[in-house]
C-alpha positions in Angstrom: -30.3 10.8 -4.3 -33.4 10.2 -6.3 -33.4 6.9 -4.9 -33.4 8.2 -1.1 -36.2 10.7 -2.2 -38.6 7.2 -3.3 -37.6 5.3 -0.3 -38.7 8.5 2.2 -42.2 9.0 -0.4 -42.2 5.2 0.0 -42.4 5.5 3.8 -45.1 8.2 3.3 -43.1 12.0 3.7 -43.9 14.1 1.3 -40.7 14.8 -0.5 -39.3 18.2 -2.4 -36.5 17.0 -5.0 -34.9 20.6 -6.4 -33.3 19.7 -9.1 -31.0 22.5 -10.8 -28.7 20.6 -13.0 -31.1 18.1 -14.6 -34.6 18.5 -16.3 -37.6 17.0 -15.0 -37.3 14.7 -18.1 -34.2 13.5 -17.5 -35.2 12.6 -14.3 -38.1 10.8 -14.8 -36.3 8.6 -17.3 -33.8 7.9 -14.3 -36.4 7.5 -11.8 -38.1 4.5 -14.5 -34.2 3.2 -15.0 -34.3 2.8 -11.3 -37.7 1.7 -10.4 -38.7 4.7 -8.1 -42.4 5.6 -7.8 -42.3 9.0 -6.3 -46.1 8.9 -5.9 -45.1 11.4 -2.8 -42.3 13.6 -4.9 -42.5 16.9 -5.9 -40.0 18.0 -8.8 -39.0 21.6 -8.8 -36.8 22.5 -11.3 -35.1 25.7 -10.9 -32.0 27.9 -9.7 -33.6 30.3 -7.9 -33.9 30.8 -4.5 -37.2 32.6 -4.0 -39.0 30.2 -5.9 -37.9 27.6 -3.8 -38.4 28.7 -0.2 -41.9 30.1 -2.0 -42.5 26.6 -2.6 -41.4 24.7 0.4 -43.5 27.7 2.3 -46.7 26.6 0.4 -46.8 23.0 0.6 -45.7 20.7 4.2 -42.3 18.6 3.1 -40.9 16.4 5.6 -37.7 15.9 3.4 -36.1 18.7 1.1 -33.5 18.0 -1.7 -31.5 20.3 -2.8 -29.5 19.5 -5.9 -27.1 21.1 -5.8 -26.4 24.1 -3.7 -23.8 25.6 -6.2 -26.7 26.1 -8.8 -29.2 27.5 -6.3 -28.7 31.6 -6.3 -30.5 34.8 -4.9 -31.7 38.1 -7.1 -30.3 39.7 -3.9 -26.9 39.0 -4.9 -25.4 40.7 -7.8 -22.4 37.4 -7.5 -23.2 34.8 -10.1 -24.2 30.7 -8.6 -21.5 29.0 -6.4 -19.5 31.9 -5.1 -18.8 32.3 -1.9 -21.6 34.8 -1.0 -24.3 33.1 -3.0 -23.7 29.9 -1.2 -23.5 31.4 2.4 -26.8 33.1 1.7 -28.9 29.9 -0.1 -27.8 27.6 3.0 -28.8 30.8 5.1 -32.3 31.1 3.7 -33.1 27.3 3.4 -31.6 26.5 6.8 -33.5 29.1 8.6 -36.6 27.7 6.9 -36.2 24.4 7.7 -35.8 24.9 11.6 -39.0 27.1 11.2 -41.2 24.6 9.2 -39.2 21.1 11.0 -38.4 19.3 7.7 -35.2 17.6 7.4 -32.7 19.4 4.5 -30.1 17.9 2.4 -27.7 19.8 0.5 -26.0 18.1 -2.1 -22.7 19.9 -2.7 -20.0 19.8 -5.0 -16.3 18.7 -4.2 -12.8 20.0 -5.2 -10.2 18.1 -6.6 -9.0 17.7 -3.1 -12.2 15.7 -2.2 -13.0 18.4 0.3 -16.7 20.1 -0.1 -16.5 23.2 -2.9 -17.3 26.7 -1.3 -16.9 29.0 2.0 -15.8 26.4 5.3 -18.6 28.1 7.0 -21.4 25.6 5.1 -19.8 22.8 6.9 -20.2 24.9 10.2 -24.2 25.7 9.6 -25.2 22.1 9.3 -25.8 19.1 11.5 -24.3 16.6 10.0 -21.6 16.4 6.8 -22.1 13.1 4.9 -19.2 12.4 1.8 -20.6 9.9 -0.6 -17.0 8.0 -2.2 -16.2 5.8 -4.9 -14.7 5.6 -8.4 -15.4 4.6 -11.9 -13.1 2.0 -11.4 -14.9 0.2 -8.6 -18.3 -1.3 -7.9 -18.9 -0.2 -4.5 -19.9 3.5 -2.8 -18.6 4.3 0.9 -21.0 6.7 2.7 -18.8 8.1 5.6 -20.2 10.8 8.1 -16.9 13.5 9.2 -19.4 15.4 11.1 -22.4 14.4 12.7 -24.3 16.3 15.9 -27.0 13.2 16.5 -24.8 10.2 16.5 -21.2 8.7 15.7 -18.7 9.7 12.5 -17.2 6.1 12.5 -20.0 4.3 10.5 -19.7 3.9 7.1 -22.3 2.5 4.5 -21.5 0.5 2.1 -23.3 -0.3 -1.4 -22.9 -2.0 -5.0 -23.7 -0.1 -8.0 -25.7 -2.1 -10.7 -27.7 -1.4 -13.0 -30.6 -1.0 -11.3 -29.1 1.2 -8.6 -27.1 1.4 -5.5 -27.6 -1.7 -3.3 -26.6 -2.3 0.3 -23.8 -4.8 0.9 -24.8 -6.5 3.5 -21.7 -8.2 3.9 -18.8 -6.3 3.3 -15.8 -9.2 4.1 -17.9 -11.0 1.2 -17.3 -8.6 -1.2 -13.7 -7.7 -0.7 -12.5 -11.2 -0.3 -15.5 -12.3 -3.2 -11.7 -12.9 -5.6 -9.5 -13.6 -3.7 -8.6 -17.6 -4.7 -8.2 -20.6 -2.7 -5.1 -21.7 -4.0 -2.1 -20.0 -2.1 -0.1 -17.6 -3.2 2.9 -15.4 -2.1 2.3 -12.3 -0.5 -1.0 -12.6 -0.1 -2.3 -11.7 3.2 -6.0 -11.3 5.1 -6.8 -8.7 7.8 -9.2 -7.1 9.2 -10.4 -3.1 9.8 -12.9 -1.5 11.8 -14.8 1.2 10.2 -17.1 2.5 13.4 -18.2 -0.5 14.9 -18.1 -2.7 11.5 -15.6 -5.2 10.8 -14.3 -5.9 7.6 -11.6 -8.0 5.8 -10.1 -7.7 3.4 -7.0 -8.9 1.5 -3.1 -7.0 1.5 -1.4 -7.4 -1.7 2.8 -7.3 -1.6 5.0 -8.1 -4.3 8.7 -7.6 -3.8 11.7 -8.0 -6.9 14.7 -7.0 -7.4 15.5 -3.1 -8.2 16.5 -2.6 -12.0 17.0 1.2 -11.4 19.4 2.8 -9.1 16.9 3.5 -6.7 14.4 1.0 -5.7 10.5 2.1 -5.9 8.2 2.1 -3.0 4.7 1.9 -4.8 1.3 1.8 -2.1 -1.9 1.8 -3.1 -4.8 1.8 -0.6 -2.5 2.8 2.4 0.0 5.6 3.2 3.5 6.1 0.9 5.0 7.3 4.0 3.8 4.5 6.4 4.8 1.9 3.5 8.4 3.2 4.0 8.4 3.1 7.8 7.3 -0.4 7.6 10.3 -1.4 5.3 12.4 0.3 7.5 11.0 -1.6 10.6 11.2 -5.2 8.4 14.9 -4.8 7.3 16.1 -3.4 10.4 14.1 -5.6 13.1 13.1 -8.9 10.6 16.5 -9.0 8.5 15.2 -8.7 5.1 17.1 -6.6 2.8 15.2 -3.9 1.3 17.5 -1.3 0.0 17.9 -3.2 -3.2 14.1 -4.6 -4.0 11.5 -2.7 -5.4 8.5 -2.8 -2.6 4.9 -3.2 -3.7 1.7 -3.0 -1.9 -1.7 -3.4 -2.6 -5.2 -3.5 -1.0 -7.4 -5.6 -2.6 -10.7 -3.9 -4.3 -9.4 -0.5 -4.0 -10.1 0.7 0.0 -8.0 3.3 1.5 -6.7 2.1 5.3 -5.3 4.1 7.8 -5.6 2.3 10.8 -2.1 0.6 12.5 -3.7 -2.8 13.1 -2.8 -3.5 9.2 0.8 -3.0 10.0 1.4 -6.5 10.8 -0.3 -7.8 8.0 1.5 -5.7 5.5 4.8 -7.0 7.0 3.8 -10.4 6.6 2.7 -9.7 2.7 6.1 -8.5 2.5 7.9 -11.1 3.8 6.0 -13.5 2.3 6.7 -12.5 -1.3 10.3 -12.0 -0.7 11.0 -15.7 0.6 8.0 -17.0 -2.9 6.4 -18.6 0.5 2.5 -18.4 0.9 1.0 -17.6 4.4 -2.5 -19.8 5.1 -5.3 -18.9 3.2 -7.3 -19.6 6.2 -5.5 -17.2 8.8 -6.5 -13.8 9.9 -3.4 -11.1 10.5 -4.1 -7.9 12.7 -1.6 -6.1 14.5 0.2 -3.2 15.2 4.1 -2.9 15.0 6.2 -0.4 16.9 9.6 1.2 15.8 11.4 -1.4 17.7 9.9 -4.4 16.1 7.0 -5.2 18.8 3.8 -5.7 18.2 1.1 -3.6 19.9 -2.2 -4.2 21.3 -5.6 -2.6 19.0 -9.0 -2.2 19.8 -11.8 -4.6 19.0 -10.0 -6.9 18.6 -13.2 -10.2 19.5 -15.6 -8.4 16.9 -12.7 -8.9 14.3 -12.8 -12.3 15.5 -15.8 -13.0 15.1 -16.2 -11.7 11.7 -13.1 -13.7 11.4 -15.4 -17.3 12.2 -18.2 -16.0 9.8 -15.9 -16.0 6.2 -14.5 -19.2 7.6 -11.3 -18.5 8.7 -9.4 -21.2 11.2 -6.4 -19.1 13.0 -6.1 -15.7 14.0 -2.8 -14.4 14.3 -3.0 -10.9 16.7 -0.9 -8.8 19.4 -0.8 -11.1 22.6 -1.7 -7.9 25.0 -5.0 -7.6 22.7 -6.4 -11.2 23.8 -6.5 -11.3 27.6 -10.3 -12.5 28.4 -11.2 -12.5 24.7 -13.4 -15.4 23.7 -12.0 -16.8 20.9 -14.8 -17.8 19.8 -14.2 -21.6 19.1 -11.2 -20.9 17.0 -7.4 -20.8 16.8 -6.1 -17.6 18.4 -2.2 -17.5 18.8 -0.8 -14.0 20.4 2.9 -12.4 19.5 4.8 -10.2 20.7 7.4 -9.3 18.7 7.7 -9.2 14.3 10.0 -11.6 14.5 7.8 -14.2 16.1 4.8 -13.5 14.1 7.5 -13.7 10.9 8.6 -17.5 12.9 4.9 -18.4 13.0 3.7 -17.6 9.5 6.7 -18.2 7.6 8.4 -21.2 8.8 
């Protein structure tokens, strides 16, 4: 956030930064961490209410921080900070007052444990757009993804590194998410791609399949859905013959991303397949498909930008649904269409 309020005082906006959680010390030992300037940011460090709009009414902001809304509170209220009625009332006030004056708000909120924003569904309602910043400690990388937006799309993401000196764009997502993965082959190993908006990215499908110690076998998915993971070993032992009732099933996507899209079906099929018969599929060889109850494999959408993105991390083959790729340029490489599992299995496998 501070480094959003120097880029906007970079590009000459005068800049509000309402801090309520931090002091302005703590910030401006942040702000020399990160190399921001904020020759065009204005600190104000409080919780309440009045003082701020007083503020913002005093001075001409183009941008207004507010961090966070759950510590901002009116003397109007007798409720403490971040109930239900102090919230409604601060993104009352300071929405009202930024349609009056024209400067663009930003309310930072807190989330639940469910990953959903903290407070009354009714602040999701008042504003124009609802922005979730994502990430762990355990990764590098941040996902900005809009799930409401009035001025534009919700299937963009942004995608950035943190370092030391702050959050960086990727540039290059497939880059990163492939940055590990090694050129020698191994088993149930498997690259895709996904569409997040109108982005491609790829990125590598873990599988690892062994024999069940336990009476009953485990189905362990991390990065896509438990319950998809089980419909797909369903679909592999009933249409592709591989016995799965005694094997412990795992699957993996590599550098932590959570996919929900069915073009990854095939390629999770394959991983598996691939680690039960210890045989590596082509390092060089993009996977993308969807795969229906009866074993078929069904057509997805953008199918030429994932081909393309394909050619720019140097892939040589692309392995996708056959109705997907009728006046698709292939862009100068390998394209082979299936129709069914058990041809893509025959291609990949043999």
């Amino acid at each position: 956030l501070l480094q959003a309020a120097g880029a906007y005082s970079d590009l000459g906006l005068e800049v509000a930064y309402v801090t309520a959680e931090e002091s302005p010390a703590q910030l401006k030992q942040r702000a020399r961490r990160l190399n921001v300037t904020g020759r065009n940011v204005t600190v104000v460090n409080t919780t309440s209410l009045e003082d701020v709009t007083r503020i913002i009414s005093e001075e001409s902001f183009g941008i207004v921080l507010i961090d966070s809304i759950q510590t901002v509170a009116s003397s109007n209220l007798d409720s403490p900070p971040g109930t239900v009625g102090q919230i409604r009332e601060v993104a009352h006030q300071l929405i009202l007052q930024a349609r009056s004056k024209g400067f663009a708000l930003f309310l930072v909120g807190h989330v639940t444990k469910d990953g959903i924003v903290a407070g009354p569904k009714l602040l999701e309602h008042m504003v124009d757009t609802v922005i979730y910043f994502e990430g762990d400690s355990t990764h590098l990388y941040r996902i900005l993804r809009a799930t409401k937006n009035r001025f534009g799309s919700v299937s963009e993401i942004g995608l950035f590194e943190m370092l030391p000196e702050g959050l960086v764009e990727v540039v290059n997502p497939s880059s990163l998410f492939l940055s590990e993965r090694g050129e020698e082959p191994r088993s149930g190993s498997v690259v895709t791609s996904i569409c997040q908006g109108q982005r491609p990215i790829l990125v590598e499908i873990q599988a690892l399949v062994s024999p069940s110690g336990y009476g009953n076998p485990q189905r362990v998915a991390s990065g896509i859905d438990n319950k998809r993971l089980a419909l797909l070993l369903a679909i592999l032992e009933k249409r592709g013959g591989y016995p799965m009732g005694t094997n412990d099933a795992f699957v993996s996507v590599a550098g932590g991303l959570r996919l929900s899209e069915p073009a990854v079906d095939l390629p999770v099929l394959i991983a598996l397949a691939s680690s039960i018969l210890n045989r590596s599929v082509d390092a060089e060889t993009l996977v993308v498909g969807e795969v229906g109850l009866s074993g078929e494999v069904r057509g997805i959408t953008m199918i030429d930008r994932r081909i393309i993105e394909a050619r720019k991390m140097g892939l040589q083959k692309v392995i996708a649904p056959k109705g997907s790729l009728s006046r698709i340029d292939t862009a100068g490489m390998k394209v082979i269409g299936v129709k069914t599992l058990s041809e893509a299995l025959g291609i990949l496998l043999s």
